[in-house]
Backbone as XML, in Angstrom:
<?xml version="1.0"?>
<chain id="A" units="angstrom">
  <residue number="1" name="UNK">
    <atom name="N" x="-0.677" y="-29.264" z="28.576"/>
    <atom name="CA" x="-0.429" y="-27.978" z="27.945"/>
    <atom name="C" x="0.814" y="-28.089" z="27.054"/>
  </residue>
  <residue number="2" name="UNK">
    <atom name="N" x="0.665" y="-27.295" z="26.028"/>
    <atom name="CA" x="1.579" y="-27.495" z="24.664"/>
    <atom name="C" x="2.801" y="-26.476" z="25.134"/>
  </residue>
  <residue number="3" name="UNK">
    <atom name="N" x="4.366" y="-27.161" z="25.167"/>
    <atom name="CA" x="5.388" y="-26.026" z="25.349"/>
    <atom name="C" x="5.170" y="-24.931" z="24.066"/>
  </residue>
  <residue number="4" name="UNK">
    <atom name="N" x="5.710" y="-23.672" z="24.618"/>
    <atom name="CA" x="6.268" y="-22.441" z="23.685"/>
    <atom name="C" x="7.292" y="-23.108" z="22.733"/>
  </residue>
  <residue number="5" name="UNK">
    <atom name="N" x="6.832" y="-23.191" z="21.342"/>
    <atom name="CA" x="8.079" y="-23.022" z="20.511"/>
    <atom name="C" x="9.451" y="-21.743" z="20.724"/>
  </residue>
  <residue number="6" name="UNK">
    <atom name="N" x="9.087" y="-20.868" z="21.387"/>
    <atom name="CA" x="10.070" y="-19.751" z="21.356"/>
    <atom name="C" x="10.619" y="-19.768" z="23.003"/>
  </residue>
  <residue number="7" name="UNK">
    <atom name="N" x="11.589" y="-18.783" z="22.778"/>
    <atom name="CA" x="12.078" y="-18.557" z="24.506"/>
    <atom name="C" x="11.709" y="-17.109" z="24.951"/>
  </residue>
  <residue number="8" name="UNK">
    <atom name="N" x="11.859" y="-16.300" z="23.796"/>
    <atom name="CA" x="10.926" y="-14.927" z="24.490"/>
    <atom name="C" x="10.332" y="-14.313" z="22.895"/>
  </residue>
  <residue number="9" name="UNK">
    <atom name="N" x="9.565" y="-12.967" z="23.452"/>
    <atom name="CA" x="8.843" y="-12.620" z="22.498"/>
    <atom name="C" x="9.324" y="-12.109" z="21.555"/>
  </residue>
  <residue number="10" name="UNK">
    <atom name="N" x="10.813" y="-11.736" z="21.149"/>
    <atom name="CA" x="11.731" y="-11.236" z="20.040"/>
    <atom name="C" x="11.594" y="-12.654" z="19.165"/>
  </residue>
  <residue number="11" name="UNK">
    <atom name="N" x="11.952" y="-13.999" z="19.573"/>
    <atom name="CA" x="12.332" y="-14.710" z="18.995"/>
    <atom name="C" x="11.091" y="-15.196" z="18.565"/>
  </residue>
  <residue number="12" name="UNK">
    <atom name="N" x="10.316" y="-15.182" z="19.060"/>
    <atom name="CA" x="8.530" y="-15.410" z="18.259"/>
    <atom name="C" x="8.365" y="-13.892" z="17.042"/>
  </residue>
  <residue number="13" name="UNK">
    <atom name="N" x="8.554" y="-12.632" z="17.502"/>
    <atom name="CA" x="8.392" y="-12.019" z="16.496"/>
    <atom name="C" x="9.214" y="-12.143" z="15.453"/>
  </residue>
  <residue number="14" name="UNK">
    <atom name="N" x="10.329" y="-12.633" z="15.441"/>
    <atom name="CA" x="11.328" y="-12.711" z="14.582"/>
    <atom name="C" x="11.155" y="-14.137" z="13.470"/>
  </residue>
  <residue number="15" name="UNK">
    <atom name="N" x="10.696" y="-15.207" z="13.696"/>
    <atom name="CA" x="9.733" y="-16.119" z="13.479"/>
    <atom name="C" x="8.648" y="-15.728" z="12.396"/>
  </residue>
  <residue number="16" name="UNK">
    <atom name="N" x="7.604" y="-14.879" z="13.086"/>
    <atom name="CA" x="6.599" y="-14.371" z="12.277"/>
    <atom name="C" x="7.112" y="-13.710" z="11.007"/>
  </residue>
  <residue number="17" name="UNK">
    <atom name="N" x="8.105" y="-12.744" z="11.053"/>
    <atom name="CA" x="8.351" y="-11.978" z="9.930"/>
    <atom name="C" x="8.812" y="-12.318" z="9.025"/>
  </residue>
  <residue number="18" name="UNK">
    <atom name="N" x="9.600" y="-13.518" z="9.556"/>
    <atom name="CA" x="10.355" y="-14.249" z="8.368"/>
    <atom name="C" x="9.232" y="-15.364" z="7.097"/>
  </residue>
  <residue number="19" name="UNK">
    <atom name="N" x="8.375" y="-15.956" z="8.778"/>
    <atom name="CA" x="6.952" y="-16.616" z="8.343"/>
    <atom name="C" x="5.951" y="-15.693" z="6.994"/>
  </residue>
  <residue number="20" name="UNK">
    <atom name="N" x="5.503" y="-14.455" z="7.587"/>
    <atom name="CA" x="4.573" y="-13.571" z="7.345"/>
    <atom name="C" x="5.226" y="-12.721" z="6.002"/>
  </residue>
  <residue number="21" name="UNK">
    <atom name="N" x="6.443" y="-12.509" z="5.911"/>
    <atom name="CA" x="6.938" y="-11.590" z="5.108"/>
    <atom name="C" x="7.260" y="-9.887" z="5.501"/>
  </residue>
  <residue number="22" name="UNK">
    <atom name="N" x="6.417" y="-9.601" z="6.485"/>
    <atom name="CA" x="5.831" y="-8.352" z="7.322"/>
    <atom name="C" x="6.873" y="-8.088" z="8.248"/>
  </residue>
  <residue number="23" name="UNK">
    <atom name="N" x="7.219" y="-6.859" z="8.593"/>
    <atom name="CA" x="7.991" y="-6.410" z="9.580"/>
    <atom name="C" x="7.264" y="-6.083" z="11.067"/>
  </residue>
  <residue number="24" name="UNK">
    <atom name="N" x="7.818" y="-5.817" z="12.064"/>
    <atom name="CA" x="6.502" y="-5.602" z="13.294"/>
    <atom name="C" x="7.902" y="-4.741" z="14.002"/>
  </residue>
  <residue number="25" name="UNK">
    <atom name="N" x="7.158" y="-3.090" z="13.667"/>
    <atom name="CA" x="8.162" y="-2.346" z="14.825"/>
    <atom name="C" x="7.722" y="-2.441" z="16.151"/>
  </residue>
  <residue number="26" name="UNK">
    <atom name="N" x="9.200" y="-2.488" z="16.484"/>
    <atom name="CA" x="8.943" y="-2.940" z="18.072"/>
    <atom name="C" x="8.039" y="-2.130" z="19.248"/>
  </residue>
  <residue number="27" name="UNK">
    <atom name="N" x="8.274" y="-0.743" z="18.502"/>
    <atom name="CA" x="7.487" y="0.437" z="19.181"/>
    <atom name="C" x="6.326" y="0.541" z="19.142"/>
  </residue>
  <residue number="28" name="UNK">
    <atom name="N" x="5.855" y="-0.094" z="18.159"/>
    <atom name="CA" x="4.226" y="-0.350" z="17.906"/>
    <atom name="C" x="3.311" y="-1.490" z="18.792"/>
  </residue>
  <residue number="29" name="UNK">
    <atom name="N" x="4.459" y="-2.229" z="19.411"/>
    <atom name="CA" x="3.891" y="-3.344" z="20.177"/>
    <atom name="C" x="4.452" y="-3.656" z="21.056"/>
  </residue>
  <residue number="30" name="UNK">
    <atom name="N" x="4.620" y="-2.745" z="22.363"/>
    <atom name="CA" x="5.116" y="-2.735" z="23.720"/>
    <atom name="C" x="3.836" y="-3.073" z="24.623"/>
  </residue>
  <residue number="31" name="UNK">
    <atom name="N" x="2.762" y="-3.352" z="24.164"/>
    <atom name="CA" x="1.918" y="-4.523" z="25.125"/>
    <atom name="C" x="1.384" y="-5.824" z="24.474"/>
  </residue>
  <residue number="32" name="UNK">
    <atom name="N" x="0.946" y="-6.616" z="25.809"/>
    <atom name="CA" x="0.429" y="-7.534" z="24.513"/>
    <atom name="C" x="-1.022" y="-7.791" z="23.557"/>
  </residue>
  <residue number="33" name="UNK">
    <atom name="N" x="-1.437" y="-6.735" z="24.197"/>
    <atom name="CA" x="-2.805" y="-6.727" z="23.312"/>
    <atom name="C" x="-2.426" y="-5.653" z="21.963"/>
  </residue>
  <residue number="34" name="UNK">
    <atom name="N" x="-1.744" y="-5.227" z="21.655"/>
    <atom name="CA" x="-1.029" y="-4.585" z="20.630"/>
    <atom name="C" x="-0.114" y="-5.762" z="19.718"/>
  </residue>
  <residue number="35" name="UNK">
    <atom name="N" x="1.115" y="-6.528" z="20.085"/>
    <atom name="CA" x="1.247" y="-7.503" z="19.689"/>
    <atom name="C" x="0.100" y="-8.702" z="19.197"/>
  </residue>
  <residue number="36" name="UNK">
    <atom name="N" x="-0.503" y="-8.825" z="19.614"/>
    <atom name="CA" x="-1.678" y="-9.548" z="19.700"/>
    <atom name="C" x="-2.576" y="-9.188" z="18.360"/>
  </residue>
  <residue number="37" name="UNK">
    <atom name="N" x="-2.606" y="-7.985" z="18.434"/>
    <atom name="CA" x="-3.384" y="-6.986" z="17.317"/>
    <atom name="C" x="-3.200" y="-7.024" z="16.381"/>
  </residue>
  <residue number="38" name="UNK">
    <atom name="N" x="-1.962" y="-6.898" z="16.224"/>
    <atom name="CA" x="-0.801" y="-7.004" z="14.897"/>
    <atom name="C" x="-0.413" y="-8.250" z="14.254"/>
  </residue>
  <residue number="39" name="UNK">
    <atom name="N" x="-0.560" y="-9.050" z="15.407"/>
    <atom name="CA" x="-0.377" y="-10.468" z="14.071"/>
    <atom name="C" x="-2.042" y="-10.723" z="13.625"/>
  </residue>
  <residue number="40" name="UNK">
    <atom name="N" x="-3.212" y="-10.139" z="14.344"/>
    <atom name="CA" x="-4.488" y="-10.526" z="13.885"/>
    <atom name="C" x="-4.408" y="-9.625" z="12.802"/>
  </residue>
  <residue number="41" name="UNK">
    <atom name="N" x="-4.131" y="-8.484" z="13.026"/>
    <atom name="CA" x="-4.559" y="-7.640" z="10.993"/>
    <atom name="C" x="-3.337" y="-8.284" z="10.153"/>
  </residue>
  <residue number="42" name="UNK">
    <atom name="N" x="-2.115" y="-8.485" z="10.518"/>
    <atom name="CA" x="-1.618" y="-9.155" z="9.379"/>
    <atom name="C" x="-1.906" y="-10.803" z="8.631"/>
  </residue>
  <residue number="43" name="UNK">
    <atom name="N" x="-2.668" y="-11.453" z="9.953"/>
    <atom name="CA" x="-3.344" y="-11.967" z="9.552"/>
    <atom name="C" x="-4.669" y="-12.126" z="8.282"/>
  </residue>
  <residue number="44" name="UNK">
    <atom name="N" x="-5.320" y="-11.472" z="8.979"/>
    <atom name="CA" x="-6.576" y="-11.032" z="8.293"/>
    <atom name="C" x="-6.338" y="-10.253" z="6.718"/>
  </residue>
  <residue number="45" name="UNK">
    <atom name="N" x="-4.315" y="-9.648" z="6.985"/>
    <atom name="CA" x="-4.039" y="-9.349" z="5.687"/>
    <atom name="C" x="-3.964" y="-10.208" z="4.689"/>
  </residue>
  <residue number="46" name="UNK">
    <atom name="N" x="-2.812" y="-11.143" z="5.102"/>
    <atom name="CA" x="-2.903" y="-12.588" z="4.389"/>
    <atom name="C" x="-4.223" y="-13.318" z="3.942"/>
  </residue>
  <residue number="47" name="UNK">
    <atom name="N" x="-5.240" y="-12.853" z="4.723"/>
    <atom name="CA" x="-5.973" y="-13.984" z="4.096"/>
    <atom name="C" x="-6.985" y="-13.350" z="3.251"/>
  </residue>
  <residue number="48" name="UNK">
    <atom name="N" x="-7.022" y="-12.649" z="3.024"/>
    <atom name="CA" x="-7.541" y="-11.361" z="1.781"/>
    <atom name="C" x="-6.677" y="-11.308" z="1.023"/>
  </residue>
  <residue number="49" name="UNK">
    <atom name="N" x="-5.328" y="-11.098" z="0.652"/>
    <atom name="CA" x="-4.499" y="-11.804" z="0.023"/>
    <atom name="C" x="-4.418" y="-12.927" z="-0.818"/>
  </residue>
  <residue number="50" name="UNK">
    <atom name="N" x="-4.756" y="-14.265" z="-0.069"/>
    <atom name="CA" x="-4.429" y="-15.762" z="-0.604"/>
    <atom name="C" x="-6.260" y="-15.048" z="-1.231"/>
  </residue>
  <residue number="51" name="UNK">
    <atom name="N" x="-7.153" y="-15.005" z="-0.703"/>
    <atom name="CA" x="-8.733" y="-14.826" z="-1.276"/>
    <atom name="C" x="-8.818" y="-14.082" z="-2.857"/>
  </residue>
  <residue number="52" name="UNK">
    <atom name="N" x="-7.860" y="-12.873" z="-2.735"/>
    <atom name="CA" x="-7.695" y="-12.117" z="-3.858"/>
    <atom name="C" x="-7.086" y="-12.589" z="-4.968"/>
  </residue>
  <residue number="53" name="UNK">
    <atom name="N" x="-5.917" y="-13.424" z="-4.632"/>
    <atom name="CA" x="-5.120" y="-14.425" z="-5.894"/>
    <atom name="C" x="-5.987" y="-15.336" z="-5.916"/>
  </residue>
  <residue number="54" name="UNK">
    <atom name="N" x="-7.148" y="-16.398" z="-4.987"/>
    <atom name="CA" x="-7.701" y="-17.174" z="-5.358"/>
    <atom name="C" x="-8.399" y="-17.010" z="-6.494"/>
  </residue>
  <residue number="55" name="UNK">
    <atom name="N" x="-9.298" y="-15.654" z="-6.291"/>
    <atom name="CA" x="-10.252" y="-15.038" z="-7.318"/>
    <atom name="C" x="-9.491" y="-14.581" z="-8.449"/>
  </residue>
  <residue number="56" name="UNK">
    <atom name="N" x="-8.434" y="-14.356" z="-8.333"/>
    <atom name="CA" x="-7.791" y="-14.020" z="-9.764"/>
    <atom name="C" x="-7.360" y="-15.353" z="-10.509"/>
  </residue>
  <residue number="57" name="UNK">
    <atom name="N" x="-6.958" y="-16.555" z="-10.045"/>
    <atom name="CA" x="-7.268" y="-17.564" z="-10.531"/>
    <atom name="C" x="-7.776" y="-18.444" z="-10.994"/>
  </residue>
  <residue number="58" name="UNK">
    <atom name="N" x="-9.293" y="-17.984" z="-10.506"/>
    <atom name="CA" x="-10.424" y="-18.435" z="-11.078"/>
    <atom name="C" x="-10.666" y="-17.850" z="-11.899"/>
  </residue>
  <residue number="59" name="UNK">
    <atom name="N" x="-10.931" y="-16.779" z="-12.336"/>
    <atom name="CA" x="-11.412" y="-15.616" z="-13.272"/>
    <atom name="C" x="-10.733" y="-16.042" z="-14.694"/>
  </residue>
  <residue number="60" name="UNK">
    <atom name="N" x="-9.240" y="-15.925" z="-14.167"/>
    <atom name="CA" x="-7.870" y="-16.661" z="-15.205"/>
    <atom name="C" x="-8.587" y="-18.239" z="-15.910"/>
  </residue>
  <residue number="61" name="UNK">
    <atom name="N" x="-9.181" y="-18.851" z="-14.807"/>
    <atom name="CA" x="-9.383" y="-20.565" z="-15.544"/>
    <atom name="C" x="-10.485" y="-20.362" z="-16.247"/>
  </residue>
  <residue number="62" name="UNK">
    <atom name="N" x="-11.378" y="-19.581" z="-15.743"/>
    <atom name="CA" x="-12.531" y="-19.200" z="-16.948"/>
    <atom name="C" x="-12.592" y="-18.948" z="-17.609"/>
  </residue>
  <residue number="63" name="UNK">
    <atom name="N" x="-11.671" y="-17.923" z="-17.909"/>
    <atom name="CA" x="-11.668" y="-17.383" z="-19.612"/>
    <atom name="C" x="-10.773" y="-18.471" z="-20.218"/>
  </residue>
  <residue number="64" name="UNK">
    <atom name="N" x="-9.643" y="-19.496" z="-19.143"/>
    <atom name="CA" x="-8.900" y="-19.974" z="-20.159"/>
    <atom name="C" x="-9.298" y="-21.511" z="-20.562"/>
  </residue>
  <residue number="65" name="UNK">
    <atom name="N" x="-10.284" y="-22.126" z="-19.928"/>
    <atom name="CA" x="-11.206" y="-23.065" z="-20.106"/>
    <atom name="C" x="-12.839" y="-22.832" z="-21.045"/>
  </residue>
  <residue number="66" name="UNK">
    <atom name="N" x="-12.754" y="-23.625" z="-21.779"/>
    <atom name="CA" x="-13.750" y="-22.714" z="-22.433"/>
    <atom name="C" x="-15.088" y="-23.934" z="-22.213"/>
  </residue>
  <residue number="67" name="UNK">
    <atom name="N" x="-16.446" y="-23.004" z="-21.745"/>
    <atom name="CA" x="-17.353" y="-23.742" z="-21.485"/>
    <atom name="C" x="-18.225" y="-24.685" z="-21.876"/>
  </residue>
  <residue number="68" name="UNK">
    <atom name="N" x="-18.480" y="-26.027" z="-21.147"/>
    <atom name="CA" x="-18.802" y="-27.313" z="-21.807"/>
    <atom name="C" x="-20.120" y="-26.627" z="-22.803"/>
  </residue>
  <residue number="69" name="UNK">
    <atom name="N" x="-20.366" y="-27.163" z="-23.918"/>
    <atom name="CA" x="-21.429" y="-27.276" z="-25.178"/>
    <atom name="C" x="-22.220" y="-28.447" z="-24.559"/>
  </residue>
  <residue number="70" name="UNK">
    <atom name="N" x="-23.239" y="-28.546" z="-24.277"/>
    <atom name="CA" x="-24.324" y="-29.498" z="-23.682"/>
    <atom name="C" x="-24.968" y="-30.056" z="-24.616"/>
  </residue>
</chain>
């Protein structure tokens, strides 16, 4: 079994936010299926996020690549 990078759960949330960008009030996550919760939608935020700039990057190379003549 893999040790905890952290020593308690402040210092793991404190970790994430700096990681994530995202704040996590503490009042919002006094269990752990609430904690738990909260890094999965900010998760799931991020990665709709990185998906949304992906697609805007593509969109960007298309118009700025112009298509092969066969």
């Amino acid at each position: 079994m893999e040790a905890n990078r952290f020593k308690n759960v402040s210092e793991l949330i404190k970790s994430f936010e700096e990681y994530s960008g995202f704040s996590i009030d503490p009042e919002e996550i006094d269990t752990r299926d609430k904690l738990l919760d909260k890094i999965s939608e900010i998760q799931d935020y991020l990665s709709n996020e990185v998906s949304d700039i992906c697609s805007q990057y593509y969109y960007e190379a298309g118009q700025l690549m112009p298509e092969d003549e066969d």
